[in-house]
C-alpha positions in Angstrom: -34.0 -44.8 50.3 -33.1 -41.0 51.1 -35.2 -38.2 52.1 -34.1 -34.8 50.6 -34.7 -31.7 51.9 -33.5 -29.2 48.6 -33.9 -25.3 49.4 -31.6 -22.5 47.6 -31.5 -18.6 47.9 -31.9 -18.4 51.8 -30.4 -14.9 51.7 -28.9 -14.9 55.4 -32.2 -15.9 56.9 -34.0 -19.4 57.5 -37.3 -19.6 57.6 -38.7 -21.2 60.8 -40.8 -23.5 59.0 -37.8 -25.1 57.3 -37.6 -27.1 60.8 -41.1 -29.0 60.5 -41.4 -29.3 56.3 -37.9 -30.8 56.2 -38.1 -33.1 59.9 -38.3 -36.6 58.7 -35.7 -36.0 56.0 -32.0 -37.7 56.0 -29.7 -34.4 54.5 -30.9 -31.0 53.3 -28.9 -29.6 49.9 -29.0 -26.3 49.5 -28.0 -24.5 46.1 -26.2 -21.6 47.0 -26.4 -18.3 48.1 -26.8 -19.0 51.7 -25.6 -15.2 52.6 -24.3 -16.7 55.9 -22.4 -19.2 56.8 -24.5 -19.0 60.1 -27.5 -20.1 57.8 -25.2 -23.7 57.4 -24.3 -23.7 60.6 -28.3 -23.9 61.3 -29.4 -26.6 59.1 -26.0 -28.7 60.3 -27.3 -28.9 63.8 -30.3 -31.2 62.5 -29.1 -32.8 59.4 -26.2 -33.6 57.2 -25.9 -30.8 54.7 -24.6 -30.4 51.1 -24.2 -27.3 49.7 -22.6 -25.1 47.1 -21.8 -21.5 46.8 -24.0 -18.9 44.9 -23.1 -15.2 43.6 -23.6 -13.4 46.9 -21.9 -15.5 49.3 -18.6 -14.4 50.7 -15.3 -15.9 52.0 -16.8 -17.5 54.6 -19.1 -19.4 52.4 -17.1 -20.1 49.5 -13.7 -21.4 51.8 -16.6 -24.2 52.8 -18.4 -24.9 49.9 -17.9 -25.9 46.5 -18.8 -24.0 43.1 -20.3 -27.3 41.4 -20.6 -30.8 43.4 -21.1 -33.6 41.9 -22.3 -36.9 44.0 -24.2 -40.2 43.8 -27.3 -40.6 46.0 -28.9 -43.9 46.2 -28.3 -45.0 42.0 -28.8 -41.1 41.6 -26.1 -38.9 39.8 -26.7 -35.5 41.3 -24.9 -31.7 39.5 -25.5 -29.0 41.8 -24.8 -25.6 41.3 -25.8 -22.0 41.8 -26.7 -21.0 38.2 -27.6 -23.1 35.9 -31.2 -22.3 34.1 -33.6 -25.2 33.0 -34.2 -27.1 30.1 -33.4 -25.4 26.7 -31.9 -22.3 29.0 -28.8 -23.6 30.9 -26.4 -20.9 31.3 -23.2 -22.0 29.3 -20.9 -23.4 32.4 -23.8 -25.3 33.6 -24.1 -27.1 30.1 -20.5 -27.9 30.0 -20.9 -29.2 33.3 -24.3 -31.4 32.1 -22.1 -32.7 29.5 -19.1 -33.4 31.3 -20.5 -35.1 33.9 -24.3 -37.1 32.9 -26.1 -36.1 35.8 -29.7 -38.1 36.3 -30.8 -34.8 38.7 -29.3 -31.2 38.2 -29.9 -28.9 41.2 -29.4 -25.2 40.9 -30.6 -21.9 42.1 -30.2 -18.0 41.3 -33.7 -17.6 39.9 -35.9 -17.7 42.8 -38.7 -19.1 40.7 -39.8 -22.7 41.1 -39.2 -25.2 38.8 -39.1 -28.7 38.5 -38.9 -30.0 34.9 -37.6 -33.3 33.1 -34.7 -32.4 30.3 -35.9 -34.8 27.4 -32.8 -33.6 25.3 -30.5 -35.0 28.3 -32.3 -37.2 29.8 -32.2 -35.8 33.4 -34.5 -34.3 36.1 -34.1 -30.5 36.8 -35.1 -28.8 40.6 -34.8 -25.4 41.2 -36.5 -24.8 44.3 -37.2 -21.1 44.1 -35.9 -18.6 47.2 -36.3 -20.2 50.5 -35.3 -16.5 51.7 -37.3 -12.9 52.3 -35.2 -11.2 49.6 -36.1 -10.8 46.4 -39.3 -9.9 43.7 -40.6 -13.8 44.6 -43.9 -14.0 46.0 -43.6 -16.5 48.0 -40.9 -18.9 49.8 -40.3 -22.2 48.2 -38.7 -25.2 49.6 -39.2 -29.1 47.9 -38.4 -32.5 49.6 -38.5 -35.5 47.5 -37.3 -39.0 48.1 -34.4 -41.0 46.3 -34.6 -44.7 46.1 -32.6 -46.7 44.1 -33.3 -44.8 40.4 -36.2 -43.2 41.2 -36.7 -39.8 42.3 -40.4 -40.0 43.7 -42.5 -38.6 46.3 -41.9 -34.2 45.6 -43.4 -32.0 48.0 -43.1 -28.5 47.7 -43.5 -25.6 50.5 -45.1 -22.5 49.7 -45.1 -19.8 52.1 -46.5 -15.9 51.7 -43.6 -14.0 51.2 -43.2 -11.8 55.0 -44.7 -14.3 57.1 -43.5 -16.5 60.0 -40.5 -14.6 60.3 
């Protein structure tokens, strides 16, 4: 059993509540667009982190971190990447990346909006965990932690924080 913190769209800053809502989990993944590496640097001084690049991240990001990553949690097949979209709206790379490699949870980011919805067609769970950052038209900062065990992805939690507060 694994304890996932997932957060994407951090924007150069890290909320201070990321510390206590993601505590008892194992690693945190976050989706891209960090906007600093310092923002890694952060989370890896708690927990085990993987991570893949979005569109605003520079060098420093993208020399660490991977466009797509693909990995087995548990009996979990995880895709993560920056953009991808959600059921019936993948962007195009993300699709041939659903096809290529059979994921049983996509991960991605770029929208800042929330979702977490099951792809019948596919037959995979899809998290997007909105903007865990202060940039953006979100209204608020999301965050989700969720547990793997075995096959099952159980337990979702999300964070939802007033956007401009706490910082």
């Amino acid at each position: 059993m694994k304890k996932i913190g997932l957060l994407s769209d951090t924007h150069s800053i890290l909320h201070p509540k990321v510390f206590d809502f993601f505590s008892k989990c194992d690693e945190i993944w976050h989706a891209g667009d960090l906007g600093d590496i310092a923002v890694a640097d952060q989370i890896r001084e708690k927990w085990p982190l993987r991570a893949v690049y979005g569109n605003i991240d520079g060098r420093d990001v993208r020399m660490e971190f991977p466009e797509i990553l693909v990995f087995t949690v548990e009996n979990v097949k995880v895709l993560m990447t920056h953009i991808g979209g959600y059921p019936g709206k993948y962007d195009h790379r993300a699709m041939r990346n659903i096809l290529q490699y059979s994921p049983q949870l996509f991960i991605c980011g770029h929208s800042h909006i929330l979702r977490v919805m099951y792809d019948k067609k596919h037959g995979f769970l899809c998290i997007n965990p909105g903007a865990a950052g202060n940039y953006g038209a979100q209204l608020s900062i999301t965050m989700v932690r969720f547990i793997i065990d075995g096959s099952n992805i159980r337990d979702l939690d999300v964070l939802d924080i007033p956007r401009g507060t706490g910082y």
